[in-house]
N, C-alpha and C positions, 0 to 999 in steps of 0.2 A: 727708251722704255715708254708705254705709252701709258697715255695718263689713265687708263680704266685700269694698268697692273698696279700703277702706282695706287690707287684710292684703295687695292684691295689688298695691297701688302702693308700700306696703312692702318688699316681697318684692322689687317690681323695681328699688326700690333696693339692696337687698343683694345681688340679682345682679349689676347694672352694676358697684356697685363690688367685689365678688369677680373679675369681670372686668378692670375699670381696674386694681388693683393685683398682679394674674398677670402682668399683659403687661410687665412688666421683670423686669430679671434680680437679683439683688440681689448687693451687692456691698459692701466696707470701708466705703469710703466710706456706703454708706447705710445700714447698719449704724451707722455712728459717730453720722450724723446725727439718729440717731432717739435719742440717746446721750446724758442728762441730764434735770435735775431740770425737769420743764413742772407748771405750773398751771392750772387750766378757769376759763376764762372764760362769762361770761352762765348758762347753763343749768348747768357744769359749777363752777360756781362752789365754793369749799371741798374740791373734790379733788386730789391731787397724786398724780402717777406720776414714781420717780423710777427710771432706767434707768443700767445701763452696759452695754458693751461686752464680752461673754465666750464668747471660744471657738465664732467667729460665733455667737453670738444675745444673745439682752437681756435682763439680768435684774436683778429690783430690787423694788418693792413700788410697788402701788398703794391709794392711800387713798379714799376716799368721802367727801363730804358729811357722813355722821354720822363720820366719823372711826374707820372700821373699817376696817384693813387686809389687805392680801393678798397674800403674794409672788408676782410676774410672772417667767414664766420663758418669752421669746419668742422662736420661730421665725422664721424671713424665711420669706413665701410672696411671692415678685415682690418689689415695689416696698416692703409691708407686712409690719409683724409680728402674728403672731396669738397668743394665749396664754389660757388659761384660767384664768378667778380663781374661787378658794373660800371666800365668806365662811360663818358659820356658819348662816345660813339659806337660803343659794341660791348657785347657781354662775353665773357671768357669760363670757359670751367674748367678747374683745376682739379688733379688729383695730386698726392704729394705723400713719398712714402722714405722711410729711410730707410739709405745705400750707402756703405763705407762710413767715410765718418761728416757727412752730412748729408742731405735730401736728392729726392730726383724728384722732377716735378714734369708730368705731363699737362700741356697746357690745350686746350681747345677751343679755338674760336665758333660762335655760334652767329650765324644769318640773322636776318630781319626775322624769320618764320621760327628762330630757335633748333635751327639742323644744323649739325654741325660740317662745319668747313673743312673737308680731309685734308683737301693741299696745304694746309694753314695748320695742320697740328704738329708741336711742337716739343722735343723732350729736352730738358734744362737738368743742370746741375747746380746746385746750390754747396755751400761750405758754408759752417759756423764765420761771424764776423771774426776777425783777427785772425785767421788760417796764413798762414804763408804759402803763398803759390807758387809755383816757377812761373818765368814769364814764356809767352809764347815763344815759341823757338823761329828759328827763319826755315821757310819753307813751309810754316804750316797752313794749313786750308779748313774752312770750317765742313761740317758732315753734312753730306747730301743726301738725298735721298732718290735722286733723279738721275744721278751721272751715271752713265751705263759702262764706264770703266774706270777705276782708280788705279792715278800712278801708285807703284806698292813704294818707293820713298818715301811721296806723299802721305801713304797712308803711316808708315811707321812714324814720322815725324809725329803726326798730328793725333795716331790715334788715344795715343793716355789723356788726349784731354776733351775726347768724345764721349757720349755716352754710351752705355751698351750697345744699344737697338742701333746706333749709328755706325757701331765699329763692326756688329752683323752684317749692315748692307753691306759697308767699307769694304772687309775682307773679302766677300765673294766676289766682289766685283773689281778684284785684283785678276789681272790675266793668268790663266791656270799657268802659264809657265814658267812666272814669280815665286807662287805660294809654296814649292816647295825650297823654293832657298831659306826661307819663315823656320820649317823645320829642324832646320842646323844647328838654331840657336835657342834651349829650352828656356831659358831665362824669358825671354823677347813672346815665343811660343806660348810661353806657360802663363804668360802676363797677358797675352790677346785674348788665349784662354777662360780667361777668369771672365773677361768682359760676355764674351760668345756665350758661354754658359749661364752670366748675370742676364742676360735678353732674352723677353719673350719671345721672339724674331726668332727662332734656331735656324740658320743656311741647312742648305744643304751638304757645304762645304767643314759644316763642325766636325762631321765625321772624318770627313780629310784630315782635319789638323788635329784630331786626336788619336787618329791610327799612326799605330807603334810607339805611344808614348808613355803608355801603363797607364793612364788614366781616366778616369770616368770623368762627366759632367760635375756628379756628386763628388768626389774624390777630391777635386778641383777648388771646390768653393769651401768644403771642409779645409781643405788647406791652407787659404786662404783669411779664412775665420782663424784661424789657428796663428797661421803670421798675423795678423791685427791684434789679436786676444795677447802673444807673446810679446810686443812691443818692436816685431823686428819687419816691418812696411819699411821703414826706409831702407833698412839693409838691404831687402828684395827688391828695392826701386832702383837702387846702387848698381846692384846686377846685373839689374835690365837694361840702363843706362849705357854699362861696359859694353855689354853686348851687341847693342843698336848701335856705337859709334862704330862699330866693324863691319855688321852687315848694311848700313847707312850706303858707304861707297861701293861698296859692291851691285847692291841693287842700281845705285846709280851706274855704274858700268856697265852690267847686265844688258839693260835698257838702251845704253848709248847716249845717255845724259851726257855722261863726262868718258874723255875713250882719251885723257894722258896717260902712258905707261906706269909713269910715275904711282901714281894712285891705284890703277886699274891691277899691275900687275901684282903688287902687295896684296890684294884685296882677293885676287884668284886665288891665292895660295893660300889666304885665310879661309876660304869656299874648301877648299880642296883638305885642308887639315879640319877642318868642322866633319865635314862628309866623313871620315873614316875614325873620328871621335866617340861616334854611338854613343852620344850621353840622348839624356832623355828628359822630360818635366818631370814624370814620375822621382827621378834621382834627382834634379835640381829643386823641387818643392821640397823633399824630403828631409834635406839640407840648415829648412827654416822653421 
């Protein structure tokens, strides 16, 4: 990929989401909830921003990786707050809005002249402190934005602990002759889904993975709201989980990773009993 696609499928990320997070109004309530101590997960790992509530906006410090801090002092723009960090060798500007059941924070670094760094911009996730995580799994890789093909293992492995906009590049840039084995399994589908549809970034490839499955973009994240609102995220993660340890080795054999009978040929038949299954996300969301 060359680096002028790369600046300007960046760029179109930072519009969309300057756009997504304009279009509400901001208000106590969201204010409060952007309101506490979150820690970064995967890529964000060792950073902490901790935030309160003051005289509508948010103020508090944020830390880095190397453990250098910065006090945050945040506006509401829409739905997000934006604010400006000054460490002693570069200034960063932050946006940070809440996703699931803690923050996303796009991060960007600014030049000597104050323009911002495209290759350098960054999207994190944060988690309230005391969150129980899973731990990385083996085989996972962190989200690129540069690699012009993802193994689809690799990607399944790794992507619940991407961010949207990373699991949009991710997925498209799974060889088209992978992503339909993705479809066999709605649980897995329906869970990439939610992210693909959570990203400003729309592939081109979302309409691929939403053809024939009953449902929309919208449909999607309603359901979604609906499992978190009922209590039942873990049962749905349960799910997905089953489902990934099945199509895990297949994909791995697909590809020629791993070619013992043993494994391989269990795993055909599990491909082959999914294909004439015809379930769907629509029917497997419906479920929760």
């Amino acid at each position: 990929m060359t680096a002028n696609r790369i600046m300007r499928r960046l760029a179109a990320i930072c519009i969309g989401l300057v756009a997504l997070i304009a279009a509400a109004s901001p208000g106590r309530a969201q204010i409060e909830r952007l309101a506490g101590r979150f820690v970064g997960v995967a890529e964000a790992e060792g950073m902490v921003i901790d935030l309160r509530a003051e005289r509508g906006r948010l103020v508090g410090t944020f830390t880095d990786s190397n453990g250098l801090s910065a006090p945050v002092e945040a506006r509401m723009e829409g739905s997000a707050a934006e604010a400006m960090l000054t460490f002693p060798a570069r200034k960063v500007r932050i946006r940070f809005f809440p996703e699931g059941l803690g923050l996303r924070l796009i991060s960007i670094p600014l030049d000597e002249s104050g323009q911002p760094l495209i290759d350098d911009i960054h999207i994190l996730a944060f988690v309230p402190e005391g969150t129980r995580m899973p731990e990385l799994p083996a085989g996972y890789t962190p989200p690129s934005y540069r690699v012009r093909v993802v193994d689809p293992d690799s990607f399944l492995v790794s992507y619940p602990f991407w961010p949207p906009e990373a699991v949009a590049f991710g997925y498209e840039s799974i060889e088209p002759r992978y992503r339909p084995m993705f479809a066999l399994f709605p649980h897995v589908l329906g869970d990439i889904l939610w992210k693909l549809c959570s990203s400003s970034y729309r592939p081109a490839v979302l309409g691929e993975a939403l053809r024939g499955q009953g449902v929309t973009c919208d449909s999607v994240l309603a359901a979604f709201r609906r499992i978190l609102t009922r209590g039942r995220f873990d049962a749905w993660k349960a799910a997905v989980e089953k489902e990934a340890a099945i199509l895990l080795p297949a994909l791995r054999c697909a590809r020629g990773y791993v070619v013992r009978p043993e494994i391989c040929q269990p795993a055909a038949r599990a491909i082959a009993d999914r294909a004439v299954a015809m379930n769907s996300v629509a029917a497997v969301l419906g479920r929760f």
